[in-house]
N, C-alpha and C positions, 0 to 999 in steps of 0.2 A: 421973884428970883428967876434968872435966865439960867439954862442949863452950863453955858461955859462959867458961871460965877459958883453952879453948884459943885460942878467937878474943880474949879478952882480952891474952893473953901476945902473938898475931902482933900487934897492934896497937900494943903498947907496944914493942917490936923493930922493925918495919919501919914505922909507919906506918898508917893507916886506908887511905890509896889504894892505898899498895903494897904492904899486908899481902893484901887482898883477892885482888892483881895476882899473888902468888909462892904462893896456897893454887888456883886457879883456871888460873894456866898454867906453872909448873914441876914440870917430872917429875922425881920423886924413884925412883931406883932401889932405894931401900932398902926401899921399899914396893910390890914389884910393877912398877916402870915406871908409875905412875901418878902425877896431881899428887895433893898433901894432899886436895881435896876429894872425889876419886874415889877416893881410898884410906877417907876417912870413909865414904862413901856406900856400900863393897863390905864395913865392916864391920872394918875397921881399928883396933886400940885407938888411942886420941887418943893416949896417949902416945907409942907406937911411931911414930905422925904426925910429933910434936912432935920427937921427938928425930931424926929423919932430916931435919928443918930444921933445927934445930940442927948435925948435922953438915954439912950443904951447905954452910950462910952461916958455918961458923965460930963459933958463939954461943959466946960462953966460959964456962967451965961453973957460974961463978956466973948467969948468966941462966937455965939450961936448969931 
């Protein structure tokens, strides 16, 4: 997963305001205790990002 397809995918799920709002301040424990973007920035595969949003919000697993 390339980063424009990941911030593609949040946006088409949550939203352009709130996708930015749930990668910036919820901590995702599947990754560290960190949110999405701090898990990107420490180096984090996108997908492993991707899919511990997916499991938080429930995404069903045709979206994921």
């Amino acid at each position: 997963m390339r980063l424009q397809e990941f911030w593609t995918r949040m946006h088409e799920l949550f939203g352009s305001m709130r996708a930015e709002s749930v990668a910036r301040d919820h901590v995702l424990s599947a990754v560290g205790g960190r949110t999405a973007v701090e898990a990107i920035e420490a180096g984090v595969a996108l997908r492993k990002v991707w899919l511990a949003i997916c499991e938080e919000y429930d995404v069903p697993p045709k979206k994921r």
